[in-house]
C-alpha positions as CSV (number, residue, x, y, z in Angstrom):
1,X,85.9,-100.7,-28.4
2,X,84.0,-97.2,-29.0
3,X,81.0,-96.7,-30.8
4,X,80.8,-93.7,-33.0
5,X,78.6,-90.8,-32.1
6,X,75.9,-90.0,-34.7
7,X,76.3,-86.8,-36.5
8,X,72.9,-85.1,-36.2
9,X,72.1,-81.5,-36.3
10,X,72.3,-81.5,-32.1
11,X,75.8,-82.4,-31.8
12,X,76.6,-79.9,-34.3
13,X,74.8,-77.1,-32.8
14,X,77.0,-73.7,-33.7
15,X,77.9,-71.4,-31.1
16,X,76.3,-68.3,-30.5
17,X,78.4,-65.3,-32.0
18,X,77.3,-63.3,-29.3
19,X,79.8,-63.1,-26.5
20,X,79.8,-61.8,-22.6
21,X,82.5,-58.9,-21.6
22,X,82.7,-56.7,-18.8
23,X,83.8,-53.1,-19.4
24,X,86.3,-51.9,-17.8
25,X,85.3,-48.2,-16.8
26,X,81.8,-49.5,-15.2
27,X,81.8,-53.4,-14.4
28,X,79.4,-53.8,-16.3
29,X,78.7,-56.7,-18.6
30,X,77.8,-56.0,-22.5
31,X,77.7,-57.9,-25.1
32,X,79.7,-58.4,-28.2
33,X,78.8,-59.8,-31.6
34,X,81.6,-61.6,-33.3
35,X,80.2,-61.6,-37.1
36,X,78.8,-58.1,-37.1
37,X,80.9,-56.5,-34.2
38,X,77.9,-54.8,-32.9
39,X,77.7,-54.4,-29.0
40,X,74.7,-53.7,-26.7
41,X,74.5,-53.3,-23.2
42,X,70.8,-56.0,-23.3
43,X,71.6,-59.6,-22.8
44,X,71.1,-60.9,-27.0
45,X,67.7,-63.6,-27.4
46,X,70.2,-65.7,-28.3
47,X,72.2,-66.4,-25.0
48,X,69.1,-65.7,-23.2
49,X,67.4,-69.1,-21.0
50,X,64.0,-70.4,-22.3
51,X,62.4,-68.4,-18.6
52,X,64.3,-65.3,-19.6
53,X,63.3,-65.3,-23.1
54,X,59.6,-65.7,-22.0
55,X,59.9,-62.6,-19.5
56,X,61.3,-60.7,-21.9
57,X,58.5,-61.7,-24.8
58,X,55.7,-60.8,-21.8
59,X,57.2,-57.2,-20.8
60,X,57.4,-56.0,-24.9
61,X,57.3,-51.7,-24.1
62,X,54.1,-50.8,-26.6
63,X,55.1,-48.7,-29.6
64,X,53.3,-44.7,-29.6
């Protein structure tokens, strides 16, 4: 006998709509936004690890 999982917010975590891709011409891996088709060349916050996230937040380029 199985018990059921619990259905909390965790287990139903969505995915990111950000994907990975490599382009062809370069090797080089962009990204590629599902819901808005945008693409950029910068790894998205989203797929990014709590360390990279936190480099990312500490290296902000001041605005002139």
């Amino acid at each position: 006998m199985t018990t059921p999982r619990s259905k909390s917010s965790k287990s139903k975590s969505k995915k990111p709509a950000w994907r990975p891709a490599v382009d062809k011409a370069t090797g080089r891996t962009y990204y590629y936004n599902t819901a808005t088709r945008e693409t950029t060349w910068t790894k998205p916050m989203e797929l990014s690890d709590p360390d990279e996230r936190r480099e990312r937040e500490e290296v902000k380029v001041p605005v002139h």
